[in-house]
C-alpha positions as CSV (number, residue, x, y, z in Angstrom):
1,X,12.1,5.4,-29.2
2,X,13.6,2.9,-26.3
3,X,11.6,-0.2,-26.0
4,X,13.6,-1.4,-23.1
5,X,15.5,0.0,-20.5
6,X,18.0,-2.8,-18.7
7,X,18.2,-1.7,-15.1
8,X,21.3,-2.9,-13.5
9,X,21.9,-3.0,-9.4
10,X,25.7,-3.1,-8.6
11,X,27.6,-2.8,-4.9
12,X,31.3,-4.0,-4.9
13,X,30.9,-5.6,-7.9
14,X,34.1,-5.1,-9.6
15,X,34.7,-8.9,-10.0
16,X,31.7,-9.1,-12.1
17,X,30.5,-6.1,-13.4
18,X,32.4,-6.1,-16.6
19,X,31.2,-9.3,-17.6
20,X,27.5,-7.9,-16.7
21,X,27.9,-5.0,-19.1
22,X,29.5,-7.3,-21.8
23,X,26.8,-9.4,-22.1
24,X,24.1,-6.8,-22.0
25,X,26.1,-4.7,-24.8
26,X,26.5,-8.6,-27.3
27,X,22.9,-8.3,-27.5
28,X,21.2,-8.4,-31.4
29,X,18.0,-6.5,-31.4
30,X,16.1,-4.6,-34.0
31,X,15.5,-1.9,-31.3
32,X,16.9,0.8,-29.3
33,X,17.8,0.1,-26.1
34,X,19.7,1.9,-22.5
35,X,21.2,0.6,-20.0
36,X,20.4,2.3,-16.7
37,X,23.4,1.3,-13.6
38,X,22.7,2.8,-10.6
39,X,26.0,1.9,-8.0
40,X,24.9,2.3,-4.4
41,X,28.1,4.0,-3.3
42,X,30.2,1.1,-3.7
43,X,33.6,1.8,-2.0
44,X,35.6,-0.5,-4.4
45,X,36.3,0.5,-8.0
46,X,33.1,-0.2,-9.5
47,X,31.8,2.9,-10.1
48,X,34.8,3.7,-12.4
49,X,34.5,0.8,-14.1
50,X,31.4,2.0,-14.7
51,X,32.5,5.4,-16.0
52,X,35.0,3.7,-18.3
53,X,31.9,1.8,-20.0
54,X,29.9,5.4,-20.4
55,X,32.8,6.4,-22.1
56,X,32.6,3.7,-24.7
57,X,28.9,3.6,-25.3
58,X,27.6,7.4,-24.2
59,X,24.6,6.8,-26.2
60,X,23.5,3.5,-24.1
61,X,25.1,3.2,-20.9
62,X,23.4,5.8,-18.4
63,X,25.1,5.6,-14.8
64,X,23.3,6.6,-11.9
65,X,26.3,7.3,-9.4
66,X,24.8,7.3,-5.8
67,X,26.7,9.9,-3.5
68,X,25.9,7.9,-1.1
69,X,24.0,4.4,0.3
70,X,20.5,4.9,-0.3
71,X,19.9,1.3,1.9
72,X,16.7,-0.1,2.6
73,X,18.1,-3.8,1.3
74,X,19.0,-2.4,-2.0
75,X,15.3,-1.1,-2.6
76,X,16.8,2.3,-2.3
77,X,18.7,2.2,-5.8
78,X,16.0,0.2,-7.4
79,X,13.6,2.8,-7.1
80,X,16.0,5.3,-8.3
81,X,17.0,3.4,-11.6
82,X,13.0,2.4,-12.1
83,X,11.8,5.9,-11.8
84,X,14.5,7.0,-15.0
85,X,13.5,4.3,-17.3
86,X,12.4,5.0,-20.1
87,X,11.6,1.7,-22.5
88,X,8.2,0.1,-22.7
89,X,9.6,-2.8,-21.2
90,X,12.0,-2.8,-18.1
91,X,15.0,-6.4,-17.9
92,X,16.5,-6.5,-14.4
93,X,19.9,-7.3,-13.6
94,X,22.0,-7.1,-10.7
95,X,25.5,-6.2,-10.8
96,X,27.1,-9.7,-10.8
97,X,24.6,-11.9,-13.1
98,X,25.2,-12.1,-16.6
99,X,23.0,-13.0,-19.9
100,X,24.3,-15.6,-21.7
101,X,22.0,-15.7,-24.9
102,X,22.6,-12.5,-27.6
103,X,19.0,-12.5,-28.4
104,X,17.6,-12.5,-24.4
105,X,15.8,-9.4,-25.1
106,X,14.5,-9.4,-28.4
107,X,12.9,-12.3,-27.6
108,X,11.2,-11.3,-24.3
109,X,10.4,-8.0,-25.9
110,X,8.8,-9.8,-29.6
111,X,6.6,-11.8,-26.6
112,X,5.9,-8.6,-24.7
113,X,4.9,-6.9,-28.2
114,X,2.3,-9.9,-29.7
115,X,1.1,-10.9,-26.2
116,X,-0.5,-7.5,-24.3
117,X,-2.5,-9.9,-21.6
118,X,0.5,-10.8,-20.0
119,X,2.5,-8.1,-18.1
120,X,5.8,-10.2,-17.8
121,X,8.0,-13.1,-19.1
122,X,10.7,-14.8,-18.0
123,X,13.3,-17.7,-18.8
124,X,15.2,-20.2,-17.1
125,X,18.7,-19.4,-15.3
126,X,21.7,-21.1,-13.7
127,X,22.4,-20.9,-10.4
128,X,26.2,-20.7,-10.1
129,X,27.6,-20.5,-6.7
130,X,31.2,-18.6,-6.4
131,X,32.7,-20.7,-3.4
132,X,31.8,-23.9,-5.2
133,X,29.8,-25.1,-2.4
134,X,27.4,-26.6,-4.9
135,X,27.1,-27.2,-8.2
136,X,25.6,-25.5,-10.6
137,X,21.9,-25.8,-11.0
138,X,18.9,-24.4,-12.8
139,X,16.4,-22.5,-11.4
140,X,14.0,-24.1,-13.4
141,X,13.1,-27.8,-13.9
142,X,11.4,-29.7,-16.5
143,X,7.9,-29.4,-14.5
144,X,8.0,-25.5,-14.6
145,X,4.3,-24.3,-16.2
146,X,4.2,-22.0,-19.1
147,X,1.7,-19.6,-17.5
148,X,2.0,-18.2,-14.0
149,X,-0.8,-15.9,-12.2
150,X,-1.1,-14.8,-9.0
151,X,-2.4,-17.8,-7.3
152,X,0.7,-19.6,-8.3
153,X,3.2,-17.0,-6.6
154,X,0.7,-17.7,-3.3
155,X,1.5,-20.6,-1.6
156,X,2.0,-22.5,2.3
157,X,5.8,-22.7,1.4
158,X,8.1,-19.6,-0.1
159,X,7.5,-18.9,-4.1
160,X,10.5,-18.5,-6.0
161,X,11.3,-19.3,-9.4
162,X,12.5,-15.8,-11.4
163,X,15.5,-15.1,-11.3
164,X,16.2,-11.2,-11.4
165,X,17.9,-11.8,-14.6
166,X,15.9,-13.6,-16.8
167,X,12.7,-11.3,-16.3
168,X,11.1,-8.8,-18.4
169,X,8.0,-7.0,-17.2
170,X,6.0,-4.2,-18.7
171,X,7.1,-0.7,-17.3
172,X,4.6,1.7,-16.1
173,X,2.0,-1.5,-14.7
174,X,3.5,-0.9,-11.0
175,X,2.1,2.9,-10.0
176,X,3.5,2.8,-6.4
177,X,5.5,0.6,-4.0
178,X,3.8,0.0,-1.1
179,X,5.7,0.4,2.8
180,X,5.9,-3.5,3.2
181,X,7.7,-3.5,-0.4
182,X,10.6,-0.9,0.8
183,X,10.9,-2.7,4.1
184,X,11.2,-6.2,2.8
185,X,15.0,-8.0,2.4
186,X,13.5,-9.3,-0.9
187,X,13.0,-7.3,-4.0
188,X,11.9,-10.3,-6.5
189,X,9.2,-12.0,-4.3
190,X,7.3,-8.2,-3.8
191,X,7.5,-6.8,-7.0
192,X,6.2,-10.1,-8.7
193,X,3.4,-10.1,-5.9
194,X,2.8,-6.5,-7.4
195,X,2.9,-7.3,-11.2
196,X,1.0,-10.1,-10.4
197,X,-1.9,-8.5,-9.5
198,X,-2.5,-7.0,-13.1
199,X,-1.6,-10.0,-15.7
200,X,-0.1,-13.5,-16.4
201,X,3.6,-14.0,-16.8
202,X,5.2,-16.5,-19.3
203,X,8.1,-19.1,-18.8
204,X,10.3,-19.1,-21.9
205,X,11.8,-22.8,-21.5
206,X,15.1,-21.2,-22.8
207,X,18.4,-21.1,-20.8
208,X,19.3,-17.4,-21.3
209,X,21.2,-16.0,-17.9
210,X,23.2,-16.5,-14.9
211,X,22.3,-16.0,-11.1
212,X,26.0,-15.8,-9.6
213,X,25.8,-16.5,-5.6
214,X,28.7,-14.8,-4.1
215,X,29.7,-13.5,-0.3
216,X,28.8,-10.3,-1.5
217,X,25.3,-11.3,-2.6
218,X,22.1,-10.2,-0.3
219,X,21.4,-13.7,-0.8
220,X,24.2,-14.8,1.9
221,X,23.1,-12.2,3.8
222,X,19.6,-14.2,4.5
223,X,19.6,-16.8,6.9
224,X,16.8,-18.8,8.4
225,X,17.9,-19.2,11.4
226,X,18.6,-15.7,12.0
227,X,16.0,-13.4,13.7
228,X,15.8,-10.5,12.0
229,X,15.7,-12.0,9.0
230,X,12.9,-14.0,10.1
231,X,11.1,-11.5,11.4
232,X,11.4,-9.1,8.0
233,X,9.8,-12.3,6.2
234,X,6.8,-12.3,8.1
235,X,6.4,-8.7,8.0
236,X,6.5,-8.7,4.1
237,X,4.4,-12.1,3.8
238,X,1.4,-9.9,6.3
239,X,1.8,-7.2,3.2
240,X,1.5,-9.2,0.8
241,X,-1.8,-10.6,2.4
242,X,-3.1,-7.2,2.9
243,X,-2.0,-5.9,-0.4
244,X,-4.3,-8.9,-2.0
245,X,-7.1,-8.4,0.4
246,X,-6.8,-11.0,2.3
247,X,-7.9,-13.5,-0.6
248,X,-5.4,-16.1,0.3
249,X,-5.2,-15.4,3.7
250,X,-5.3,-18.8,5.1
251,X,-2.8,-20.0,2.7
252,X,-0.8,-17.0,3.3
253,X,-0.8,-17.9,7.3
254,X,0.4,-21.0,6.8
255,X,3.5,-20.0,5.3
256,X,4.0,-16.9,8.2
257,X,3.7,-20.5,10.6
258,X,7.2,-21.7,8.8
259,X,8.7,-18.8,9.7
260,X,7.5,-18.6,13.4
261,X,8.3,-22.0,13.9
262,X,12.1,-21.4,12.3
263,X,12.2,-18.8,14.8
264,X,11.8,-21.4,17.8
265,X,15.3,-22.4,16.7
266,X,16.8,-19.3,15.8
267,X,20.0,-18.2,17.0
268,X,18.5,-15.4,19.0
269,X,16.0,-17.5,20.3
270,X,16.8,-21.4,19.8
271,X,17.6,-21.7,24.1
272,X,15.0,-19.0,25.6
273,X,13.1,-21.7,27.2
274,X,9.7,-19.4,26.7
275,X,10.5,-17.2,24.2
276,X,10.5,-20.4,22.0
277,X,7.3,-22.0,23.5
278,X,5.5,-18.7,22.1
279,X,7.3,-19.3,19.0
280,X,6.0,-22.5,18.6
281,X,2.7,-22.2,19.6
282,X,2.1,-18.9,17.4
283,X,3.3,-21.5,14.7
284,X,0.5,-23.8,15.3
285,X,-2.5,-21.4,15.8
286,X,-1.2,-19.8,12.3
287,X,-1.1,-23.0,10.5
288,X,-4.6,-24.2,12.0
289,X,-6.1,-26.8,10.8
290,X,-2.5,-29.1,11.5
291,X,-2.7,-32.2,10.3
292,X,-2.1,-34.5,13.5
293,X,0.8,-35.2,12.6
294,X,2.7,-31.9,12.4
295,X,0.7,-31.4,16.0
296,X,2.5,-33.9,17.5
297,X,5.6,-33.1,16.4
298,X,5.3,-29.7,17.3
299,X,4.0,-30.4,21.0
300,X,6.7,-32.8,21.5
301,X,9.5,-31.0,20.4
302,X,8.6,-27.2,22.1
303,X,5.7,-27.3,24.1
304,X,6.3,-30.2,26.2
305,X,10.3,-30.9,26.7
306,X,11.2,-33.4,25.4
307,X,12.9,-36.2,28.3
308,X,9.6,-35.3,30.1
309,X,8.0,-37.3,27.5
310,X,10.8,-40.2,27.7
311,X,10.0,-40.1,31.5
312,X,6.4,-39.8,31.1
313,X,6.7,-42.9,28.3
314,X,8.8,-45.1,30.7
315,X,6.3,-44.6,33.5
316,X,3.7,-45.0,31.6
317,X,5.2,-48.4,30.0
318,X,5.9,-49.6,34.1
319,X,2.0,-48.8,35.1
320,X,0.6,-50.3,31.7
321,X,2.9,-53.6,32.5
322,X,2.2,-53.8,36.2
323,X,-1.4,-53.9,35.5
324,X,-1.4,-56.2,32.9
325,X,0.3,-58.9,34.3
326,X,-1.5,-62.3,34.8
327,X,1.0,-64.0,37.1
328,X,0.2,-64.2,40.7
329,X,2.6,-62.5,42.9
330,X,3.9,-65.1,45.4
């Protein structure tokens, strides 16, 4: 019987994707385990490399070969490698992480087994970035809680602290993917919205994987000054509120206001005189109550411009003195 299936996500991965299956194949466990990779029609040499690891290890490493780009930000070959699995428990990976610890999964999975309340666990990860543009970092920090629910993956700001590689979730918890899910650029912040919904998840204060950034990444695809990006983060922060009822809708709002207001300075949009304004002002009736001031701010940078209010100011500074003055005029 397979208690876990690793799923792992590759596209032009052939840097990485040795390394990937290397560490997923060091792991000790007292269980059986497969190794699902579904390749969205990578046009490098990935899927062969691939092939050459099915070769070696027929009984666990099960390629899932896309003719093929099934698109929709990568959701396409998720779906296909989620509906094959086969384990009680599913670990993510995508094509250029890499586990770092040989017992990663028999500890997530011992969790899984003596903890049923909680439909997911997870661990912390380093952030590497390829172009050395930063420096390493953790995902985690020393304040991370032990227990997460859903109301800690709600919040006025964006919620992320799970890597794809360090979490283990219960298969079979998720019956469907909602539209909003398969439209979204993200895949981590939806499907922990989802598993949210039916149990806890647990922080393993373990360093056990790394998140490699790269060029090829659909992180450095996402940018916040970019439109459409923008624009597909609303849209999957409005399904999230609906798929939760509405329960933290206010809170909810207030992060959709980030993302209107990042939209006033957007490339598309940054110098459209009213296009901004709207922006801007959606932005503030999202975010209602504001605290004065965030009001401010936002009136003064996009509502009114902004040497009006230097003009207005200097006027006002003339009238207020003019008036105030004592001395007689001779």
């Amino acid at each position: 019987m397979i208690k876990v299936s690793v799923i792992v996500h590759t596209y032009n991965h052939e840097k990485y994707i040795r390394q990937t299956l290397d560490s997923i194949l060091n792991q000790q466990v007292n269980f059986e385990f497969e190794v699902i990779v579904g390749d969205d029609a990578s046009p490098d040499s990935t899927p062969k490399i691939i092939q050459e690891y099915q070769q070696k290890f027929p009984d666990i490493i099960k390629p899932l070969l896309h003719p093929k780009n099934l698109g929709g930000y990568g959701k396409g070959n998720t779906l296909a490698t989620l509906a094959v699995c086969k384990g009680l428990y599913i670990a993510a990976m995508d094509g250029d992480d890499y586990w770092t610890n040989p017992l990663k999964l028999q500890k997530q999975a011992d969790f899984l087994d003596n903890n049923p309340d909680f439909v997911s666990c997870f661990h912390n990860a380093m952030i590497h970035f390829e172009d050395g543009s930063h420096p390493d970092m953790y995902v985690n920090d020393d304040s991370q809680r032990v227990v997460t629910t859903i109301e800690d993956l709600v919040g006025e700001d964006e919620i992320w602290y799970m890597a794809t590689s360090a979490v283990m979730f219960r298969n079979g918890v998720i019956k469907k993917y909602p539209q909003w899910f398969h439209e979204s650029k993200s895949g981590d912040i939806p499907r922990y919205i989802l598993l949210g919904k039916h149990g806890k998840f647990f922080y393993i204060n373990e360093l056990m994987s790394v998140y490699r950034k790269n060029g090829a990444g659909m992180s450095f695809t996402d940018g916040k000054q970019d439109a459409e990006f923008l624009f597909n983060r609303i849209a999957m922060y409005e399904g999230i509120d609906q798929e939760l009822a509405y329960k933290y809708h206010k809170t909810i709002n207030k992060n959709i206001a980030r993302y209107y207001l990042m939209l006033a300075d957007s490339i598309q949009y940054g110098n459209n005189f009213f296009r901004s304004r709207y922006f801007a002002l959606e932005s503030l009736r999202l975010s209602s109550p504001n605290s004065d001031e965030h009001l401010k701010n936002v009136i003064q940078k996009y509502i009114v411009p902004y040497n009006f209010m230097r003009i207005y100011a200097n006027i006002k500074g003339i009238i207020e003195s003019v008036f105030t003055n004592k001395n007689p005029i001779h």
